[in-house]
N, C-alpha and C positions, 0 to 999 in steps of 0.2 A: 577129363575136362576140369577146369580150377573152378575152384566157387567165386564167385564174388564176392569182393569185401563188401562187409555190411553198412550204409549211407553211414554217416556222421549226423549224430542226434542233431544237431542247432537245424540240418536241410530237412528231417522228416519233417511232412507236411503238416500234420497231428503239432509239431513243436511249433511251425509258425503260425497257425491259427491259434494256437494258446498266448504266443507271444502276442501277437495282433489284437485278442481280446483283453490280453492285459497292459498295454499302451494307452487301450482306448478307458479300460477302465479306469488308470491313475489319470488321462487327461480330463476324466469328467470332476475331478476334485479340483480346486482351486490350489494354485500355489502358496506354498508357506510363504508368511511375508518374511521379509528379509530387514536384519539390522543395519542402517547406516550409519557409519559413526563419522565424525567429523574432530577436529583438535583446531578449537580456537584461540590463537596466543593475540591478545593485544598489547601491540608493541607501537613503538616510536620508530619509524622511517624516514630518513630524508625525501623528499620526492622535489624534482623540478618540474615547473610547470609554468607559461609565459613569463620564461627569463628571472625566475625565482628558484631558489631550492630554500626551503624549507621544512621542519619535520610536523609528522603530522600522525595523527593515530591511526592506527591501521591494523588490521585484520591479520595474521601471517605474512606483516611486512607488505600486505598487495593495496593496493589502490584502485575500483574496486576491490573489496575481498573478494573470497572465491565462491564462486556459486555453488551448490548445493542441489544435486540431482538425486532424486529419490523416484518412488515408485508407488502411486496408490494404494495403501493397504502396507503401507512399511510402515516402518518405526523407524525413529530418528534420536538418536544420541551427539548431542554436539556439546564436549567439552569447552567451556571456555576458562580461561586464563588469564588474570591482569596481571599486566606486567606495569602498566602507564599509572600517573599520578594522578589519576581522573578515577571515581568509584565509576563502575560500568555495570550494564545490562545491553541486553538483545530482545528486540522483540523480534515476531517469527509473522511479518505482517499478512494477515489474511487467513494465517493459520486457523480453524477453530477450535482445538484445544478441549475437545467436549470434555469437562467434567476435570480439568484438568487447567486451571489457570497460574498454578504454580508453573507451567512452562511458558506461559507468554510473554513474561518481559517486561513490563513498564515499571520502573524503577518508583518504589512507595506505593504504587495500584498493586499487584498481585506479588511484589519480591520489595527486600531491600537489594540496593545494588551490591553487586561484587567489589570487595574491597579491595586495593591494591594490595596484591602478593596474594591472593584466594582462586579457586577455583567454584565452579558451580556446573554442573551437566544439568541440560535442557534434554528431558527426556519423554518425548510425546510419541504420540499413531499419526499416522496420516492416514485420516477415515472418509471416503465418501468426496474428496476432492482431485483434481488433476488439473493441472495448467501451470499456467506461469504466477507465481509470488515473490516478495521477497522479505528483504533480514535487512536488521538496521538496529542503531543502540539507540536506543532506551532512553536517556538521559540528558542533560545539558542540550549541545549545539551539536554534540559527539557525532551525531548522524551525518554532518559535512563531510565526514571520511570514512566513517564504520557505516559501512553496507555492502549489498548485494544480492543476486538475484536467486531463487529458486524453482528449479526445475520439476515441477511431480507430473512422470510421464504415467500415463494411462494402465491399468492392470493388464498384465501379458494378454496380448490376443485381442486385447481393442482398438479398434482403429479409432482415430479423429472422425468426427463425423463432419469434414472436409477434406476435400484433395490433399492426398502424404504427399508432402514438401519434400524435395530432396535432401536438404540441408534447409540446419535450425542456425540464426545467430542470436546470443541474448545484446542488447541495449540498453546500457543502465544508464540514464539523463539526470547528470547532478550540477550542482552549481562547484564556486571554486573560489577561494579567497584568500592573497596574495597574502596577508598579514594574516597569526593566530586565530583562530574565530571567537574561542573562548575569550579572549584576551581582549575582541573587539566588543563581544555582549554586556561584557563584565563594565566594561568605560560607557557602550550606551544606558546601560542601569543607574550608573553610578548619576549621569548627568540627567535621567528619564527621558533620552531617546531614544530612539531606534538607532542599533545599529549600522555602520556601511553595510550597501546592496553587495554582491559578489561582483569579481572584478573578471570572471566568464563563467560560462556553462561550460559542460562539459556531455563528451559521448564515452563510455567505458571509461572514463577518468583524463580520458584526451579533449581539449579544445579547438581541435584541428588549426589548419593553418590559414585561417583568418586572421588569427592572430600573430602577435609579436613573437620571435623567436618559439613558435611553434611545431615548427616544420616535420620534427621527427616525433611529435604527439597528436597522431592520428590515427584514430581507426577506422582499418580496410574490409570489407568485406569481398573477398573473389568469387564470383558469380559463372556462371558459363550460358550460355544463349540456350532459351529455350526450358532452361528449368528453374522449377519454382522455387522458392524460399519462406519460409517463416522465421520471420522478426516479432519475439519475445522481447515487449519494450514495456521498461520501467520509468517512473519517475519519481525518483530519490533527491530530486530537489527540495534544498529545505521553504522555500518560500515562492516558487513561480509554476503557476500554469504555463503549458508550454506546446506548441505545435509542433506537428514534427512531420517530415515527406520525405519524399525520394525525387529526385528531378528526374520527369521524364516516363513516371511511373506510376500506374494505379495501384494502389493496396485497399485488401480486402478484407475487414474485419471478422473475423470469427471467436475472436472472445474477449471477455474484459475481466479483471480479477476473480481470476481461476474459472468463470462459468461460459460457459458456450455463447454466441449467442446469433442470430438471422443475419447471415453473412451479406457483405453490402460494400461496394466501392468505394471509395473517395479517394480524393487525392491529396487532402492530408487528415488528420486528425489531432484531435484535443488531447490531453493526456493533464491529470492535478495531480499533483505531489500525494505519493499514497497508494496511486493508481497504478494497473497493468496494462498492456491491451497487444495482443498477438493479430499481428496481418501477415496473410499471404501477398508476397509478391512476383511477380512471373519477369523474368530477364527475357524481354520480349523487344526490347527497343534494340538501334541500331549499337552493337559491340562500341565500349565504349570506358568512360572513368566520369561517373553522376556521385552527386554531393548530396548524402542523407544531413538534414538539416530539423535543429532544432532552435528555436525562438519563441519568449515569453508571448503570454497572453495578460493583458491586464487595461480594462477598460476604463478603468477611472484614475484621474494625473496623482500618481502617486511615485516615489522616486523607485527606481529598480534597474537592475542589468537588462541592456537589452540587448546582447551581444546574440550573435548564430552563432553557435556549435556546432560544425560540421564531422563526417564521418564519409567514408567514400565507399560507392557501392562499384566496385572495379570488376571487369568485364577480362575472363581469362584471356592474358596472348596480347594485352593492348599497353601497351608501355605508356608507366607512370609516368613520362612528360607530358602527356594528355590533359591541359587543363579540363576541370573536371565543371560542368553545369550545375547552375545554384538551382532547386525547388521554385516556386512561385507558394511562399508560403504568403496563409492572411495576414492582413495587417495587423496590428502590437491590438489595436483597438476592437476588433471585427467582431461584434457582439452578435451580431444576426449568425455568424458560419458558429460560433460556437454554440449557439441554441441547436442551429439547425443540426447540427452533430449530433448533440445528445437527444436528443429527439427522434433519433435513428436507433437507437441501441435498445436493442427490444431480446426477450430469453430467447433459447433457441422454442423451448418446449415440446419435446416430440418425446413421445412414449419412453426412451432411456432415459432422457434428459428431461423430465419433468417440470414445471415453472409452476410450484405448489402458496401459489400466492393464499395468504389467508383473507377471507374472502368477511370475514366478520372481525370487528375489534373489540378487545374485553378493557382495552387502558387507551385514552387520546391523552398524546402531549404534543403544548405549543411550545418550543422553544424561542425564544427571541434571539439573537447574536447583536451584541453591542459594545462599540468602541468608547472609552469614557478616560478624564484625569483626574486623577487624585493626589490629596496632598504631600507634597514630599520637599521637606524645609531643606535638607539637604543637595537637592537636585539643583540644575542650571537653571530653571524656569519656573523654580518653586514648584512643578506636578510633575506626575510620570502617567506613563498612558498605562491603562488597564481595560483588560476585554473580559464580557460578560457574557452567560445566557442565563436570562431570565432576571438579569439586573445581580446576579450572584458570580465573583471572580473567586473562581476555586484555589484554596490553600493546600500544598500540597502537605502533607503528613509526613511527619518523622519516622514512622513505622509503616509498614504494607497494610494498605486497604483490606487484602484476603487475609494477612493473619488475623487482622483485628476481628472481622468477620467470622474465620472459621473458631478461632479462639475465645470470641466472646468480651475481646477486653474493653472495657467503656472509654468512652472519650475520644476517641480517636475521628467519627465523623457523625455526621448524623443524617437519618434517611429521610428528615424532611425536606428535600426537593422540591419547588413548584413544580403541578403541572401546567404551568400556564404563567406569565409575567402577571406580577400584580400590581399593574398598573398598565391598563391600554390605552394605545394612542397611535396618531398615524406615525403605523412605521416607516415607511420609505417616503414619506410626506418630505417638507421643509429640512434642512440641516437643523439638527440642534446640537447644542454645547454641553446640557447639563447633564450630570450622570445618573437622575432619575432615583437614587439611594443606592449607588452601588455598593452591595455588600462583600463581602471578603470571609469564606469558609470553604470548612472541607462536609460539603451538605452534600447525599447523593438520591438517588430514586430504590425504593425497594419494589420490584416487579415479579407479583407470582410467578410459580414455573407452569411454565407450559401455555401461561396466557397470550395473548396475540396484542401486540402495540405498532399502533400510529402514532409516530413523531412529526412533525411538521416544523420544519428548520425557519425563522423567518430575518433575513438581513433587515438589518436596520440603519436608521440616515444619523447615528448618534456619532458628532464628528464627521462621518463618514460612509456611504455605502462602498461594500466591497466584494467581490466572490470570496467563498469560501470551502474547500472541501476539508468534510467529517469524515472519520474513520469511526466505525464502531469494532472493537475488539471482541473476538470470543463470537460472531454472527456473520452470514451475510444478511442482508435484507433486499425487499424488493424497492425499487421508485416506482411508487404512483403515479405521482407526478410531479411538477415544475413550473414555475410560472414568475413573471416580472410583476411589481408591487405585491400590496397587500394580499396574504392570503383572504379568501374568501368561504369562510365556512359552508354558506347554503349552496353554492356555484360548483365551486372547483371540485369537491371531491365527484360527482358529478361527471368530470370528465378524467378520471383517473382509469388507467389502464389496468383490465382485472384479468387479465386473458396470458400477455407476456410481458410485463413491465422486464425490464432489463434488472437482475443483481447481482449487486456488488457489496462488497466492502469498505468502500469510501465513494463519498459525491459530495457533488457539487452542488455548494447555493450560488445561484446568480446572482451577480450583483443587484442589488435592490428588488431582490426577490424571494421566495419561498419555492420550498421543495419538501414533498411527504416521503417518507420510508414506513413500510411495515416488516415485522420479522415476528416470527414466535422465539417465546423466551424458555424454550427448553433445554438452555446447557446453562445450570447450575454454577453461581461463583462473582467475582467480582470482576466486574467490564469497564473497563475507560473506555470514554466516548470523550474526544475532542477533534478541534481545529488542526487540519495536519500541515498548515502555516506558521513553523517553528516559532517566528515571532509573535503570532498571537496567544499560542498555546503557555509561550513563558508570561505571557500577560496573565493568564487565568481563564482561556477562551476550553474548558474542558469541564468535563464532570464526572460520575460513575452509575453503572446500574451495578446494585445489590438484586441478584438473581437467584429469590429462592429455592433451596433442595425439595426434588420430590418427594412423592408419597415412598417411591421403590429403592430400592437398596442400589440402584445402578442409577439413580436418576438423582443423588448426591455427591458433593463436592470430594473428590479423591483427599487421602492424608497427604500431609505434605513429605516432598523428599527430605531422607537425612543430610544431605549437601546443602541443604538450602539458607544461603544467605542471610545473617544475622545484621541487625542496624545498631 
């Protein structure tokens, strides 16, 4: 009788229980994160758009540029490149850069721009975030064309803490302006006006076919009945609040710049320049071709585009002759839906997701926002308009905020800051004209590390009340809260939300009103804080915190890269 061959080691049993316990043993380690690199050229493109071609700065020749999908716990290397006659930067908006402000971006706060014919690599982590951000330049008006969206999906093995979406589309809501922009800011300086409004919105760089000679810039999204989608929406608008829906369709809120938060219907929402906001939407309606629509927001008479931006939410198998249903978006005015919105947006807070509000403050500041003219003998009307907080319109510096900072070199700004306007008065009272002593420097706040601040943003009737949303770089923070007129020191904080206020990275003041944030100041370095209303910000509507290095060797300002941008 033959023997038998002997098994093949990989089937003895003894090998797959060794194998099995060591599967299990490398899945109990976290995966290595992973390097993404990116190659940014910015170039000049012709692009057409409502019956125009004209060229325009652009990312790798695209309009949006290209988004940017990463992975929490990665690293991110993005080359850029000028090639254009404009000095450039990128910020990485939303990013927070712990310890690391050499990679955020603002052209004179943390870098000098990249000069034509230079390169510069943005070399940061991505720590402790997931959701939807985006990228935009830094500079000038540049952000009219240089942008786009980024992706940081969750660490392998984590789900959404909502329903997995079959398919994701991103949404980038920008404006659009038939002539130069630069070309158009430079003549309203020159005369001390404002610029022309944009002459449409746009969805992914498309205007849809509302308009003129539009027809073949549109974007589709193909849907199938029955499954869900997440819609990653940005607004990369330089100057409009803006609504935005689905005809036909509920969408469901689950996060707003990059943080989770208590999922919740509506049938449209608000969205300011600056801002994220990801909805679930369910292709539930009858098979079909629906118009995602976007349209400003702006409650008090002032000039602007009011055109919809369409985008089509197209239903597999239904032929594009199908005209397609408009949204029932709010009106241009609707000030009650756009409270009532935000007034919705509350953290998720549950044991992963934490909502570590600081619950004590070691720093309160009043900020005022105010619009004012000043003299300018050259201009059309003898003034030009300038925007304030705290009666101070910020001078932007010839050199980077952080090198002066980390360097130590004198003169470049100075950290007395108010905490508080000096001089009170009713803010959202009567219209006034006068500028109150508006100042003109590069003054900023120096805020210990690690201590816990409330700001309190407050609009004001100087000229004008208006909304406003702020961006703070380098942080998220929480909303308190919100409120029409005057803040109310003894009252209102009182009814501030200590439980799940909603945070973010940029919000909203209401028109003639006030709104508090608190954040701890535990990431070392220098932060621009402004107005993400491109026109007001070139007024002077911005400022900085100087955020001191800690006690620990890891709780100071990183050295700067050798690539780094010289002025």
């Amino acid at each position: 009788m033959s023997k038998m061959a002997p098994r093949n080691g990989f089937f003895n049993p003894l090998t797959i229980l060794f194998l099995g316990f060591l599967i299990i043993f490398m899945l109990s380690f976290p995966a290595e994160a992973a390097i993404k690199r990116y190659n940014f050229d910015i170039q000049v493109k012709n692009v057409s758009r409502l019956c125009h071609a004209k060229p325009i700065v652009t990312v790798n020749g695209r309009f949006p540029g290209p988004t940017i999908y990463v992975r929490e716990g990665d690293r991110l290397q993005i080359n850029v490149t000028n090639h254009v006659q404009y000095n450039i930067s990128i910020h990485w908006h939303g990013m927070k850069q712990y310890r690391n402000g050499w990679a955020d971006g603002p052209a004179y706060i943390t870098q000098c721009p990249i000069q034509t014919g230079n390169s510069y690599t943005y070399d940061y982590n991505v720590t402790g975030q997931r959701g939807t951000l985006w990228w935009h330049a830094h500079i000038l008006w540049l952000r009219a064309t240089v942008y786009g969206a980024i992706v940081v999906m969750p660490k392998q093995g984590t789900p959404f803490p909502f329903p997995q979406p079959n398919r994701e589309f991103e949404l980038v809501l920008g404006e659009w302006w038939n002539s130069d922009v630069e070309t158009l800011v430079n003549q309203g300086n020159a005369m001390g006006l404002p610029p022309n409004s944009s002459d449409a919105h746009t969805i992914n760089g498309k205007p849809g076919p509302l308009f003129p000679c539009s027809e073949k810039h549109t974007f589709a999204m193909e849907v199938e009945q029955g499954k869900t989608y997440l819609l990653r929406i940005v607004n990369a608008a330089l100057n409009d609040e803006l609504f935005f829906a689905v005809a036909g369709h509920n969408m469901t809120v689950v996060e707003v710049d990059a943080v989770y938060t208590k999922p919740f219907t509506t049938q449209a929402i608000l969205i300011a320049p600056g801002q994220t906001t990801n909805v679930l939407v369910k292709a539930n309606q009858v098979p079909g071709r629906y118009f995602a629509a976007a349209r400003p927001f702006l409650d008090v008479p002032l000039p602007i585009d009011n055109n919809t931006a369409t985008a089509i939410f197209q239903y597999k198998g239904v032929p594009t002759t199908v005209i397609p249903a408009l949204p029932q978006l709010p009106s241009q005015n609707d000030t009650s839906f756009a409270l009532g919105y935000n007034q919705k947006l509350k953290s998720l807070n549950t044991p992963q997701f934490p909502a570590n509000v600081p619950l004590t403050v070691d720093r309160n500041l009043f900020y005022t926002i105010g619009l004012g003219r000043d003299s300018c003998p050259s201009c059309l009307n003898g003034t030009r308009l300038v925007a304030s907080l705290n009666n101070i319109s910020f001078n932007m510096p010839q050199i980077g905020l952080l090198q002066a900072h980390y360097f130590g070199i004198k003169g470049v700004f100075k950290t007395d800051f108010p905490d508080k306007p000096p001089t009170p008065f009713n803010y959202t009272g009567a219209p006034l004209t006068a500028n109150l002593g508006t100042l003109v420097g590069t003054r900023v706040s120096k805020i210990k590390f690690n201590s816990t601040v409330e700001l309190v943003l407050q609009d004001t009737n100087l000229l004008t009340v208006e909304s406003h949303p702020f961006h703070l770089h380098g942080y998220n923070f929480f909303v308190m809260g919100t409120g029409v007129g005057n803040f109310d020191p003894t009252k209102d904080p009182a009814k501030y939300n200590l439980i799940d206020p909603v945070e973010r990275n940029t919000v909203g003041v209401p028109t003639g009103g006030w709104t508090a944030i608190r954040f701890r100041a535990d990431n070392p370095s220098v932060w621009f804080m402004h107005c993400h209303l491109e026109l007001h910000t070139g007024w002077g509507l911005k400022t900085a915190f100087v955020v001191e290095d800690g006690p620990n060797s890891d709780q100071t300002v990183l050295p700067p890269p050798k690539d780094l941008p010289s002025c």
